[in-house]
N, CA, C and O atoms as a GROMACS GRO file, in nm:
protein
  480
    1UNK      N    1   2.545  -1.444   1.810
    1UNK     CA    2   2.439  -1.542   1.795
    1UNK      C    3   2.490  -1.660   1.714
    1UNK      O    4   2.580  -1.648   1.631
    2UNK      N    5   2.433  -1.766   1.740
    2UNK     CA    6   2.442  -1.896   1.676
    2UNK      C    7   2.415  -1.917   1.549
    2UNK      O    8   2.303  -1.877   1.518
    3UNK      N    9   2.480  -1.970   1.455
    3UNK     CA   10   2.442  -2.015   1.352
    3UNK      C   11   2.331  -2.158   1.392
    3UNK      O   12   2.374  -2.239   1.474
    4UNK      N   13   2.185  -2.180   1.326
    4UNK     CA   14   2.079  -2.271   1.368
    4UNK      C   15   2.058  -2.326   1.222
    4UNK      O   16   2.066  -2.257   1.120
    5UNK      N   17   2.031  -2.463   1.229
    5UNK     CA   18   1.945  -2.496   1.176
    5UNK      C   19   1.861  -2.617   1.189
    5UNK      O   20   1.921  -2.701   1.256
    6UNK      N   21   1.692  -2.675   1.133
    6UNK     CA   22   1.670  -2.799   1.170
    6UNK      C   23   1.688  -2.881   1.070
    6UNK      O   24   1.711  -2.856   0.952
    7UNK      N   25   1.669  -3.033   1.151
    7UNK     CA   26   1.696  -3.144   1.141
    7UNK      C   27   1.589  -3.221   1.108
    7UNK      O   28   1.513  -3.205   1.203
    8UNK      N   29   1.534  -3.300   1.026
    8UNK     CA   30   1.440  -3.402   1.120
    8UNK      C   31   1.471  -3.455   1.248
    8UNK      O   32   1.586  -3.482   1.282
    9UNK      N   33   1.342  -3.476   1.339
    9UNK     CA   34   1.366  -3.560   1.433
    9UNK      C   35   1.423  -3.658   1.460
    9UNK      O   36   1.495  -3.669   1.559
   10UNK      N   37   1.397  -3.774   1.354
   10UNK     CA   38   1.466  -3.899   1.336
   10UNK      C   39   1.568  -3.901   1.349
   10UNK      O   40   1.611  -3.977   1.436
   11UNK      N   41   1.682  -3.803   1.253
   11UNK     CA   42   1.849  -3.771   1.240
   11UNK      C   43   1.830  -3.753   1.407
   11UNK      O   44   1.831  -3.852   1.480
   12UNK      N   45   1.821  -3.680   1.436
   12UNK     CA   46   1.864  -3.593   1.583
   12UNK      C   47   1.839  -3.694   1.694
   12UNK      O   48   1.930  -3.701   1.777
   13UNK      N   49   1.724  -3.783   1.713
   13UNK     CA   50   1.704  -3.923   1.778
   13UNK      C   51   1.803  -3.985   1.739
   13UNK      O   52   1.906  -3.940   1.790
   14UNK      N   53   1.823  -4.085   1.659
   14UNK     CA   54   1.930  -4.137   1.570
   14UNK      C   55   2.056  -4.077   1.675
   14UNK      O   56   2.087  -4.151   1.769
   15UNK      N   57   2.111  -3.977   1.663
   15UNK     CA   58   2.233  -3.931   1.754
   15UNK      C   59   2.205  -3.948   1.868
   15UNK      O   60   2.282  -4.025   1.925
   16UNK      N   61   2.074  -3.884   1.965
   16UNK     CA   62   2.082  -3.885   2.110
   16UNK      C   63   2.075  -4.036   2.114
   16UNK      O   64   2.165  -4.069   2.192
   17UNK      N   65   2.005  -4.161   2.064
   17UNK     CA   66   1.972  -4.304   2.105
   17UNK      C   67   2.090  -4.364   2.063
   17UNK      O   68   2.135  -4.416   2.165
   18UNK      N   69   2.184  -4.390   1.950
   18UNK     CA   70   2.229  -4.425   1.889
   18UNK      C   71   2.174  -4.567   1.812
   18UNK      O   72   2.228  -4.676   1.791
   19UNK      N   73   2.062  -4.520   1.785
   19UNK     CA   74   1.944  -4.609   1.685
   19UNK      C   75   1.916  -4.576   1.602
   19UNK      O   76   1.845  -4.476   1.601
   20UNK      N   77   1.958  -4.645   1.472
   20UNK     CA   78   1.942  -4.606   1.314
   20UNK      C   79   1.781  -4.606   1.319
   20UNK      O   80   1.713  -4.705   1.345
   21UNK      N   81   1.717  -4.442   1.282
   21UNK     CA   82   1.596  -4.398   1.268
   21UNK      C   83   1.560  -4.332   1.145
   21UNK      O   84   1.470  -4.249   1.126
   22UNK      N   85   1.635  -4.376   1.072
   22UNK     CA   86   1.657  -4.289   0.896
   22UNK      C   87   1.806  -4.305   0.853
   22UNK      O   88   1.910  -4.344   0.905
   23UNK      N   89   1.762  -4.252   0.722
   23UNK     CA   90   1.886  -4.260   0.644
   23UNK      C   91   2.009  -4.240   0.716
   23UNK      O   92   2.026  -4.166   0.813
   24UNK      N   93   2.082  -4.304   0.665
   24UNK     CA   94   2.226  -4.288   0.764
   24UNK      C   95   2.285  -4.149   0.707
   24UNK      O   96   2.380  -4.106   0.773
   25UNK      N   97   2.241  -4.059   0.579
   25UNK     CA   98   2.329  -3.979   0.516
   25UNK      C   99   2.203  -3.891   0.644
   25UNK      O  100   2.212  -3.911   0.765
   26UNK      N  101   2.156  -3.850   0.617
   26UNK     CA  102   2.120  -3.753   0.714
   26UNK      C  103   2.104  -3.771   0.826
   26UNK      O  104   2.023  -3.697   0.882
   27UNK      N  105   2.166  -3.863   0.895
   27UNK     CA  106   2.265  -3.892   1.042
   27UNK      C  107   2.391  -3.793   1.026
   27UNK      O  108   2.433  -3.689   1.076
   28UNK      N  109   2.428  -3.892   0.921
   28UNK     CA  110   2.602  -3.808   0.899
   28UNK      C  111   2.600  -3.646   0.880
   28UNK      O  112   2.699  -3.576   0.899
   29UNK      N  113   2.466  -3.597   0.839
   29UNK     CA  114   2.484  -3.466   0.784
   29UNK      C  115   2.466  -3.381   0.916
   29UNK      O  116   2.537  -3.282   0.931
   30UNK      N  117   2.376  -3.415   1.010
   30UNK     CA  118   2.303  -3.361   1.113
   30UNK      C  119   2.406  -3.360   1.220
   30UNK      O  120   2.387  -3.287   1.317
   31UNK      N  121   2.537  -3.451   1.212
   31UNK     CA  122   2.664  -3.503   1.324
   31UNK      C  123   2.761  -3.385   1.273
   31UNK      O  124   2.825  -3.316   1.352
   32UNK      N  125   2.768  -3.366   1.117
   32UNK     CA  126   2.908  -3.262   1.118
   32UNK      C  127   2.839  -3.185   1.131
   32UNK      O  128   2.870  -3.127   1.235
   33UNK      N  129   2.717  -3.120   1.070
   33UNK     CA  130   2.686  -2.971   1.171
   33UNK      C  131   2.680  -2.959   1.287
   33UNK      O  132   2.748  -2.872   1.340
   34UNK      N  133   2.590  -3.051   1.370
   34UNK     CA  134   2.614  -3.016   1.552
   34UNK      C  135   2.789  -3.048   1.608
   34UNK      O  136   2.831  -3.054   1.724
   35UNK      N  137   2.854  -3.062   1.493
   35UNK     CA  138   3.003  -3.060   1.554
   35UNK      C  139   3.067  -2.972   1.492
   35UNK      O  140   3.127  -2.901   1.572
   36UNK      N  141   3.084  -2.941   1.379
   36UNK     CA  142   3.097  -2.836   1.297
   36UNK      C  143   3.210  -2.884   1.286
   36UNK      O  144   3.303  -2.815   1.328
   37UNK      N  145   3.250  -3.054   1.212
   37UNK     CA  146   3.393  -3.020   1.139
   37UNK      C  147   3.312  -3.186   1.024
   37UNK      O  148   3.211  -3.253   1.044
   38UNK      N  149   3.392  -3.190   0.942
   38UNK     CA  150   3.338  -3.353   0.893
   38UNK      C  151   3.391  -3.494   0.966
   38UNK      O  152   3.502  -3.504   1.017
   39UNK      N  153   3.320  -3.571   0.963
   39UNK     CA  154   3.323  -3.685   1.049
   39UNK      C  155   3.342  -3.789   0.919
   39UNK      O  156   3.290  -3.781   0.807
   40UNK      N  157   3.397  -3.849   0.950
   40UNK     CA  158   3.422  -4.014   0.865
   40UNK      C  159   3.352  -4.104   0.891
   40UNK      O  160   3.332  -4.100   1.012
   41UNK      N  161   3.291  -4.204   0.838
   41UNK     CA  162   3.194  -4.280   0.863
   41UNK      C  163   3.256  -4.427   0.982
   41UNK      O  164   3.168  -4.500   1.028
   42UNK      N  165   3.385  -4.451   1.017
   42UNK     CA  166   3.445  -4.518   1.054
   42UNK      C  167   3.414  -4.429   1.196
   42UNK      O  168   3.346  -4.481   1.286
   43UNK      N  169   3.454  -4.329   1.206
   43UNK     CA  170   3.427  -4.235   1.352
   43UNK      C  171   3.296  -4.261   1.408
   43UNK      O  172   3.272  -4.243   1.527
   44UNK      N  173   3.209  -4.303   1.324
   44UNK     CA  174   3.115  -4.310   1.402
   44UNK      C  175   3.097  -4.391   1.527
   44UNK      O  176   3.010  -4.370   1.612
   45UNK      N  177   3.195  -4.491   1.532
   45UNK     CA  178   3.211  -4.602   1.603
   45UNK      C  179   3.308  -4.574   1.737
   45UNK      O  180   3.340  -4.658   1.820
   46UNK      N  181   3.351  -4.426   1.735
   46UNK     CA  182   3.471  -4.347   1.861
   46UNK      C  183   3.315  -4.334   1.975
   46UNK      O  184   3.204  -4.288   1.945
   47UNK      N  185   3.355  -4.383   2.088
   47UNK     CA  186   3.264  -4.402   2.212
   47UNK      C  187   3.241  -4.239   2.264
   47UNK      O  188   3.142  -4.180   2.306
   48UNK      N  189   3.371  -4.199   2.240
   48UNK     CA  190   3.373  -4.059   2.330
   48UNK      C  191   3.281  -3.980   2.187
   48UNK      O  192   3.162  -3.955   2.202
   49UNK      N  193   3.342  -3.952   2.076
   49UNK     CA  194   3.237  -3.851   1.974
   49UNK      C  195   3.111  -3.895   1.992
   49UNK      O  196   3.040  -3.797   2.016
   50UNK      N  197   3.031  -4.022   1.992
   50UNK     CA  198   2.908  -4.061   2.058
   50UNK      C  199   2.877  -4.002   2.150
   50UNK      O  200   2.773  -3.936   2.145
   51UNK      N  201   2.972  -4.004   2.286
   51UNK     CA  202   2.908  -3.958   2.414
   51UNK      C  203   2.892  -3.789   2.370
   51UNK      O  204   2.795  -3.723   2.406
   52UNK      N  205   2.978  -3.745   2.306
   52UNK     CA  206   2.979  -3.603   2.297
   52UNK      C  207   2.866  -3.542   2.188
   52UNK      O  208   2.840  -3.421   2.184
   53UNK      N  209   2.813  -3.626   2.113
   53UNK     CA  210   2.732  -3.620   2.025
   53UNK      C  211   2.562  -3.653   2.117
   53UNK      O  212   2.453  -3.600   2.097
   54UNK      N  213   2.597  -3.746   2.206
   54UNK     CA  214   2.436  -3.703   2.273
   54UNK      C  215   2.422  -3.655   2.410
   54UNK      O  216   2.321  -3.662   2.480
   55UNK      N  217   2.534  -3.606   2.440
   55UNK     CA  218   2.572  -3.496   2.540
   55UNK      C  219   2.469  -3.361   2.484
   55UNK      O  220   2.357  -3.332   2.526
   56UNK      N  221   2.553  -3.288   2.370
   56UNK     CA  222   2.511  -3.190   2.297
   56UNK      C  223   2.381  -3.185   2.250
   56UNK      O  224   2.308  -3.086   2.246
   57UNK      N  225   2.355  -3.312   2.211
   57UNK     CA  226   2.199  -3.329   2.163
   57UNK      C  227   2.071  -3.304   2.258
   57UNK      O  228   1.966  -3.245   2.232
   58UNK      N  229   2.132  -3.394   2.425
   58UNK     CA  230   2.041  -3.352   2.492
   58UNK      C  231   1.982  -3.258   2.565
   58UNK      O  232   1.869  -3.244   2.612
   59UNK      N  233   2.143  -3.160   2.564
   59UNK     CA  234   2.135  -3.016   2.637
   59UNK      C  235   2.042  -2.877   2.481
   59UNK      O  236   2.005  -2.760   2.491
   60UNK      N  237   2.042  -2.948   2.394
   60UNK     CA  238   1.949  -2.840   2.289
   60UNK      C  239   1.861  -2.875   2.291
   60UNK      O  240   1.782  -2.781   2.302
   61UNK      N  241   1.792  -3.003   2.286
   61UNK     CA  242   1.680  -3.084   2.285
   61UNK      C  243   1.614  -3.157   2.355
   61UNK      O  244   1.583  -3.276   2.356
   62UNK      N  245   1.587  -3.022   2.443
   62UNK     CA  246   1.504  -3.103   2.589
   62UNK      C  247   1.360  -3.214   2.526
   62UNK      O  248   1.274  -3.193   2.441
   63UNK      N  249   1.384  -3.319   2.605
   63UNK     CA  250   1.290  -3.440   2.593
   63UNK      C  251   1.374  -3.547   2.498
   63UNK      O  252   1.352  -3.668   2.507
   64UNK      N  253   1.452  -3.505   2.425
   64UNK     CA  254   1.447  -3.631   2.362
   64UNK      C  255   1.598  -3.716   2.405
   64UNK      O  256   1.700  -3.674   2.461
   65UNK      N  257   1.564  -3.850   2.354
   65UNK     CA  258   1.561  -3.970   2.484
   65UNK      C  259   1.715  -4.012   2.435
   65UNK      O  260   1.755  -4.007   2.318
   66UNK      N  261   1.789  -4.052   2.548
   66UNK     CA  262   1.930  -4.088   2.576
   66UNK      C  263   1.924  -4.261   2.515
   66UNK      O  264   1.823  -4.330   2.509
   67UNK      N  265   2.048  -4.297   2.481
   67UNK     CA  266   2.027  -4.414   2.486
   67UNK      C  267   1.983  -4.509   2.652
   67UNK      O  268   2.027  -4.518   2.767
   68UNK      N  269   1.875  -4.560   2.574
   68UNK     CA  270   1.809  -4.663   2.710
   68UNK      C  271   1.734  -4.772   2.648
   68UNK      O  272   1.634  -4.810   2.710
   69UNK      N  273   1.768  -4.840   2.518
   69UNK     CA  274   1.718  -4.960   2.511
   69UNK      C  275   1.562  -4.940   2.468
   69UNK      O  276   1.528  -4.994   2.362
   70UNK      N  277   1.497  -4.890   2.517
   70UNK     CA  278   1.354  -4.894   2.483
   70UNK      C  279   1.300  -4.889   2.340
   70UNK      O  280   1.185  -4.910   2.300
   71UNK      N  281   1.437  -4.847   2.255
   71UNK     CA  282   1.391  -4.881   2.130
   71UNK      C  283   1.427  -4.980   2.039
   71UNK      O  284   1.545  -4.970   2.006
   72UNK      N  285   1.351  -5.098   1.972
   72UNK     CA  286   1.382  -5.193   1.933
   72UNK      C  287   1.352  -5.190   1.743
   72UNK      O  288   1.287  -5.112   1.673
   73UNK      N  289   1.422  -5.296   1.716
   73UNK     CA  290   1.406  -5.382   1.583
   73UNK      C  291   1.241  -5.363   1.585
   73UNK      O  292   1.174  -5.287   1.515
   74UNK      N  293   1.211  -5.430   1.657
   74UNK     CA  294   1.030  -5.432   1.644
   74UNK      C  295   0.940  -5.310   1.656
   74UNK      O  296   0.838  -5.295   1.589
   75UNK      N  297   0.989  -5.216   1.754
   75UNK     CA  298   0.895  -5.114   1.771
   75UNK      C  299   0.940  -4.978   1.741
   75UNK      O  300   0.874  -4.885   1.788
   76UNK      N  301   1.087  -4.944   1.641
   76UNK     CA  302   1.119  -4.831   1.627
   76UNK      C  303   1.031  -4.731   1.550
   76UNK      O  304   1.038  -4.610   1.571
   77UNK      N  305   0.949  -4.787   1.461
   77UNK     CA  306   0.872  -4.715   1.375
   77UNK      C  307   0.733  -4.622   1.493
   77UNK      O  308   0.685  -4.511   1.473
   78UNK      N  309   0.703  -4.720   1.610
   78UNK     CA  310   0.623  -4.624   1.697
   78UNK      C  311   0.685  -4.534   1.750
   78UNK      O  312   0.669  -4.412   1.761
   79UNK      N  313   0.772  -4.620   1.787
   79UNK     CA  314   0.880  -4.458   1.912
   79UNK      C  315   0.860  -4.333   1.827
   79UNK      O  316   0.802  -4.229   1.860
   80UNK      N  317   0.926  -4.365   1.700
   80UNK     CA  318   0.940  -4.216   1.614
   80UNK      C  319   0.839  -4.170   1.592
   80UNK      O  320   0.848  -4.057   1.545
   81UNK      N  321   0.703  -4.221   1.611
   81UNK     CA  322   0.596  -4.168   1.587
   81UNK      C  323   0.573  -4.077   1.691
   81UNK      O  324   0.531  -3.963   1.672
   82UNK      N  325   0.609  -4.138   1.836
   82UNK     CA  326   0.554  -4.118   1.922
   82UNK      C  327   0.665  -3.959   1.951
   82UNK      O  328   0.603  -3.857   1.982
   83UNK      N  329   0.797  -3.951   1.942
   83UNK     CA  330   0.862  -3.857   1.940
   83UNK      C  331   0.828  -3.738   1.858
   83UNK      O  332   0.840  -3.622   1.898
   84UNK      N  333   0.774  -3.783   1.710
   84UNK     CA  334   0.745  -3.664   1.606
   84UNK      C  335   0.616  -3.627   1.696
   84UNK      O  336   0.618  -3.507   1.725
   85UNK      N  337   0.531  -3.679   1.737
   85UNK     CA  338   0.386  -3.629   1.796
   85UNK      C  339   0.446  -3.544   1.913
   85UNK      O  340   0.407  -3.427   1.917
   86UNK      N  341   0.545  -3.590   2.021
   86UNK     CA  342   0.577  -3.522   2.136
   86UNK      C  343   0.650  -3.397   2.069
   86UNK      O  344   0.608  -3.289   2.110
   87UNK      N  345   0.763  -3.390   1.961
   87UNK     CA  346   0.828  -3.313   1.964
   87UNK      C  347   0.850  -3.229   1.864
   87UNK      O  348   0.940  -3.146   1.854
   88UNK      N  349   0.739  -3.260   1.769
   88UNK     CA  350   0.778  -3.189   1.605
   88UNK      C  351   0.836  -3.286   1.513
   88UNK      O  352   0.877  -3.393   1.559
   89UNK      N  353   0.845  -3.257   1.363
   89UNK     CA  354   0.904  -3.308   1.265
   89UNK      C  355   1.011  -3.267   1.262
   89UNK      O  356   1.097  -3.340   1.213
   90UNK      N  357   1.034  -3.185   1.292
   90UNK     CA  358   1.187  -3.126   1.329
   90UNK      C  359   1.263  -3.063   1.408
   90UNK      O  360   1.217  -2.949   1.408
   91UNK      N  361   1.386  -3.068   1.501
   91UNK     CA  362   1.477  -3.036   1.594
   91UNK      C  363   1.588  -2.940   1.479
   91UNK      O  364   1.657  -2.974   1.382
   92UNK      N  365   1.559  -2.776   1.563
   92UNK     CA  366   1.676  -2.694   1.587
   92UNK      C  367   1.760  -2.722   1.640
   92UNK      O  368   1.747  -2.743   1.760
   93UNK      N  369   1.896  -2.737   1.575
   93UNK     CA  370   2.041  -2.752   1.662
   93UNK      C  371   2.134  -2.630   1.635
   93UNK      O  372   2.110  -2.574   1.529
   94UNK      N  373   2.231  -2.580   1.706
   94UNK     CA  374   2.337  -2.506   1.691
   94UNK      C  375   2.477  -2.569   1.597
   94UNK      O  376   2.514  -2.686   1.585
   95UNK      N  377   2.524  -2.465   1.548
   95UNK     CA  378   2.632  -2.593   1.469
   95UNK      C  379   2.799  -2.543   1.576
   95UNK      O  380   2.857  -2.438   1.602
   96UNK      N  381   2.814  -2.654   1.602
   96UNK     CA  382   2.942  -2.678   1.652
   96UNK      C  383   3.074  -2.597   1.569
   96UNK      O  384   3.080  -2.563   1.451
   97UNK      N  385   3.175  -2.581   1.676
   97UNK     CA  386   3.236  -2.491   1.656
   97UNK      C  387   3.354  -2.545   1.599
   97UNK      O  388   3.431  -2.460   1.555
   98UNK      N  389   3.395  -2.682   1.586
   98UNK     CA  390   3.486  -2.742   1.504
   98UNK      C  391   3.581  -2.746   1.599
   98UNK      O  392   3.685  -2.787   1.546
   99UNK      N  393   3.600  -2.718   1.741
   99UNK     CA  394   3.741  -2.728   1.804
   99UNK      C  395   3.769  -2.906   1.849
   99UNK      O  396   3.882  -2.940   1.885
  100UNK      N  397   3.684  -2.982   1.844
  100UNK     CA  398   3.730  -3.133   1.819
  100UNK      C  399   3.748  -3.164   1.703
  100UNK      O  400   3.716  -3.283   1.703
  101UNK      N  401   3.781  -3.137   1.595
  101UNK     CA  402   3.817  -3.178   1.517
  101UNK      C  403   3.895  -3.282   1.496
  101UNK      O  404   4.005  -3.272   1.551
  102UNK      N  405   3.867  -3.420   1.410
  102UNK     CA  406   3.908  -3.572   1.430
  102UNK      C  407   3.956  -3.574   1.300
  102UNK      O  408   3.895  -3.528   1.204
  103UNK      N  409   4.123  -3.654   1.293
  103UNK     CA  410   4.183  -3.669   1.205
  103UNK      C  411   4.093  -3.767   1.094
  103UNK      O  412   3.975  -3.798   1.103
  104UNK      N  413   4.184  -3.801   0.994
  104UNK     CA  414   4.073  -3.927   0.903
  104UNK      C  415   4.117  -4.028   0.975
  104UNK      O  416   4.033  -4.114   1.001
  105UNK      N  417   4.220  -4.044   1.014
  105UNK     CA  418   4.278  -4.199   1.041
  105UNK      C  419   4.233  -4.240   1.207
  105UNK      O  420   4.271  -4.336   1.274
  106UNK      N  421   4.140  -4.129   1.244
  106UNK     CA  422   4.138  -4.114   1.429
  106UNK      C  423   4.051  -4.259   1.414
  106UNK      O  424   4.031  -4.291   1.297
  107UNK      N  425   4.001  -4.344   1.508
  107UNK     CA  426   3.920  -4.412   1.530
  107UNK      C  427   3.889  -4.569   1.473
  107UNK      O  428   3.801  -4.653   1.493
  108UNK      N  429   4.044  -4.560   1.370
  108UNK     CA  430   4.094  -4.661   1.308
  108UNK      C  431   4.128  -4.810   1.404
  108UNK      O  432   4.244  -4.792   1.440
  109UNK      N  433   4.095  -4.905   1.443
  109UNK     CA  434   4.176  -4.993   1.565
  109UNK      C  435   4.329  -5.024   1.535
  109UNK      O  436   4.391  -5.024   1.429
  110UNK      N  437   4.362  -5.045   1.639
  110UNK     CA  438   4.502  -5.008   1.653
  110UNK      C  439   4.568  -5.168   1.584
  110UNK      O  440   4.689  -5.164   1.559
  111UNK      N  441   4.498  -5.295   1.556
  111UNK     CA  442   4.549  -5.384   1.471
  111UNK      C  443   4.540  -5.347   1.327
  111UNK      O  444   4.607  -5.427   1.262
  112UNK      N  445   4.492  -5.270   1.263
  112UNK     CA  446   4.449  -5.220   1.109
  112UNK      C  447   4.563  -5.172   1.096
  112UNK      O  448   4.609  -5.070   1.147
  113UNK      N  449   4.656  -5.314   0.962
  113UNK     CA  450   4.721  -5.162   0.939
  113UNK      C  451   4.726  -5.042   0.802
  113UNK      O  452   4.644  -5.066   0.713
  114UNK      N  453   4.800  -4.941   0.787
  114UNK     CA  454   4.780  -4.851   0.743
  114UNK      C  455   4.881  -4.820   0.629
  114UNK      O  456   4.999  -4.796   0.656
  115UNK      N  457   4.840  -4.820   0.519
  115UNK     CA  458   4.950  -4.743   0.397
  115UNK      C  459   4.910  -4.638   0.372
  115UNK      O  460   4.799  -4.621   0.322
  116UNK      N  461   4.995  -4.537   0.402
  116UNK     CA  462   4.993  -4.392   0.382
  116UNK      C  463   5.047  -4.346   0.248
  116UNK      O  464   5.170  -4.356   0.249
  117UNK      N  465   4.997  -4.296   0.128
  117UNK     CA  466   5.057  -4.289   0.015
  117UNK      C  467   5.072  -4.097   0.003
  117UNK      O  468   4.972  -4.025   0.003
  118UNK      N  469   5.210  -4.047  -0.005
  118UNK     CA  470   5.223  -3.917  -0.008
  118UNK      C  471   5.226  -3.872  -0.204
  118UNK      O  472   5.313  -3.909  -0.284
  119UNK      N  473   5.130  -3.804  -0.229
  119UNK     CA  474   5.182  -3.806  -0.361
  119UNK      C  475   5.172  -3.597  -0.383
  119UNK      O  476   5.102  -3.500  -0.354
  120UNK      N  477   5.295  -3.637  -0.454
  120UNK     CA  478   5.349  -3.493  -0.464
  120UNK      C  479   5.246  -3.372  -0.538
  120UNK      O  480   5.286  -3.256  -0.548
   0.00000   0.00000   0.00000
């Protein structure tokens, strides 16, 4: 059996939309458990951990909504209303099993450059 636990809705929207719907720390917290390794805040910006992040989201959490625009600057505060009413205050997720695991430096652009300091 799965290790479970919930989320608010918002965090878990927030991942399937990719629309800041709350705190960004409980974005970040709700992303390394449904992946089960830690994520860097720079990763957030890797297209594929996104796609794989509301891949996963939508196959646990039937109904809630893919990115499609429908949520705006102006009307995010209803959507979430309208999601907590459809779906609960909070979404059960499974926690990921850590086999993607992403370096720190993954997702860095390839003009940045990099000093690596080894200290003994």
């Amino acid at each position: 059996m799965s290790e479970t636990r919930e989320f608010p809705t918002a965090a878990i929207a927030s991942l399937s939309t990719g629309t800041l719907l709350c705190k960004f720390s409980d974005i970040h917290e709700a992303a390394e458990y449904l992946m089960g390794h830690p994520i860097w805040t720079h990763q957030f910006a890797d297209k594929q951990l996104f796609a794989d992040m509301r891949a996963m989201i939508i196959e646990q959490c039937p109904g809630m909504p893919a990115r499609d625009g429908q949520i705006t600057p102006e009307n995010w505060r209803e959507k979430l209303a309208e999601l907590v009413a459809e779906l609960g205050p909070t979404q059960t997720i499974r926690k990921g099993a850590g086999l993607t695991a992403m370096l720190p430096t993954d997702g860095i652009p390839e003009h940045v450059e990099l000093l690596v300091v080894n200290v003994p």
